[in-house]
C-alpha positions in Angstrom: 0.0 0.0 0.0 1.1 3.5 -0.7 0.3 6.8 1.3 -1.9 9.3 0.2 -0.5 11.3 -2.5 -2.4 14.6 -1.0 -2.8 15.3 2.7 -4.5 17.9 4.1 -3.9 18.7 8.1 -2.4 14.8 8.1 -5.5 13.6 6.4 -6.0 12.0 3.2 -7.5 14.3 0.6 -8.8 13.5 -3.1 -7.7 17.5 -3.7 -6.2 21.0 -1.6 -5.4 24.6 -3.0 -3.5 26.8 -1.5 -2.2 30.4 -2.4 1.1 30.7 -4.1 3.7 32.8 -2.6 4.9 36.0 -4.1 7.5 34.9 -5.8 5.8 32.3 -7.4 3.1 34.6 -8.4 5.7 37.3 -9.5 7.6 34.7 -11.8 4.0 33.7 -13.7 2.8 30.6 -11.6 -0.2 31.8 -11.0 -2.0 33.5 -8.1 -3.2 29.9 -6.6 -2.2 26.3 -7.4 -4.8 22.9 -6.9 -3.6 19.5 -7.0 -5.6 16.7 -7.5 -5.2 13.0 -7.1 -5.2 11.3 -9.7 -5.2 7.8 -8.8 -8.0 8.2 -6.8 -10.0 10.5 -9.2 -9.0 7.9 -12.0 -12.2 6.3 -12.4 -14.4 9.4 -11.3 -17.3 10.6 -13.5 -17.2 14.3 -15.2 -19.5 15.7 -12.8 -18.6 14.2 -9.8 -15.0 15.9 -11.2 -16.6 18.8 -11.7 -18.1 18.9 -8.1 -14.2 18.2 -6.6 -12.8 21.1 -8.9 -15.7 23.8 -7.5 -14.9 22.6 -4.2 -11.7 23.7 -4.4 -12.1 26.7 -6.0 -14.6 28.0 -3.8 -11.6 27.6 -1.1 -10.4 31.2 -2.6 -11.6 34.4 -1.7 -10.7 37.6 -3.2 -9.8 40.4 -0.2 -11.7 43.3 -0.5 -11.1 47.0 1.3 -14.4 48.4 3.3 -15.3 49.7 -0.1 -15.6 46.1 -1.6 -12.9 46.8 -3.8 -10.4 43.7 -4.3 -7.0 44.7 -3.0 -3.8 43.7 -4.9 0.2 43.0 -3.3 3.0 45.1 -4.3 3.0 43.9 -8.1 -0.5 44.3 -8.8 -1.8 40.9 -8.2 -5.0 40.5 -6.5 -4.7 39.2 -2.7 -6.6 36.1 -2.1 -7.9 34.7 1.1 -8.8 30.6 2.2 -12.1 30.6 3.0 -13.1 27.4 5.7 -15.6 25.4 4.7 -19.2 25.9 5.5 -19.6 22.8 7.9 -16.3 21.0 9.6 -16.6 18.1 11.4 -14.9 15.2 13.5 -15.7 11.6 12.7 -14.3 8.7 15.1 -15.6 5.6 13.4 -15.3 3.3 16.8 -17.5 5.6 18.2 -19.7 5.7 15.0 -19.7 1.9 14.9 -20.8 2.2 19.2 -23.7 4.5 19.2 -24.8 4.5 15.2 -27.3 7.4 14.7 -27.4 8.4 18.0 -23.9 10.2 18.0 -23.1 14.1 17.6 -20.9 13.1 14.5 -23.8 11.5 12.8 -26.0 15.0 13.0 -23.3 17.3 12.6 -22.4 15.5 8.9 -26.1 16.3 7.7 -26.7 20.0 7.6 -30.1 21.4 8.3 -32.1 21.4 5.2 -33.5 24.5 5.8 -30.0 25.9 5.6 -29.5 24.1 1.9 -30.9 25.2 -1.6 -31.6 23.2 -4.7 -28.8 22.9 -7.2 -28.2 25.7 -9.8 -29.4 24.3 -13.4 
């Protein structure tokens, strides 16, 4: 068995982005950079793809000034911020496997409803 090719805070990950540094950005690398797994993406469909790729994307922010304007560094570039995701939670599956449906992790993975709105077409 091989590790993860991608870990995110010690944990696997199918994907991460991350903002490049200024030199990078300076020297043409781009202003973020996203890698993705591709073993484990190998056999993925195009939407579900798709879905991983707009996750990460929506990782980056642009920072704005108090008059929503996006601020730039030094050269010009537009400063970016990582935005958290909406939801984070733990999982222990011992205790998963213990108490089923009656654990805080098992209501804490399924976000209200009322909070969630049907898919853009």
């Amino acid at each position: 068995m091989t590790s993860p090719a991608i870990k995110v805070n010690r944990v696997q990950a199918i994907g991460c982005i991350r903002i490049t540094g200024l030199k990078e950005r300076v020297a043409d690398r781009g202003d973020a950079e996203m890698l993705l797994d591709g073993d484990a993406l190998a056999d993925t469909k195009p939407e579900t793809l798709e879905a991983v790729i707009d996750h990460e994307l929506t990782h980056l922010e642009l920072v704005e000034d108090d008059k929503g304007h996006i601020k730039a560094d030094g050269h010009g570039r537009p400063r970016l911020a990582i935005r958290n995701h909406d939801h984070q939670f733990g999982w222990f599956d011992s205790v998963a496997r213990r108490h089923g449906g009656r654990g805080p992790m098992i209501t804490s993975a399924i976000p209200p409803t009322s909070r969630l709105s049907p898919p853009v077409a």
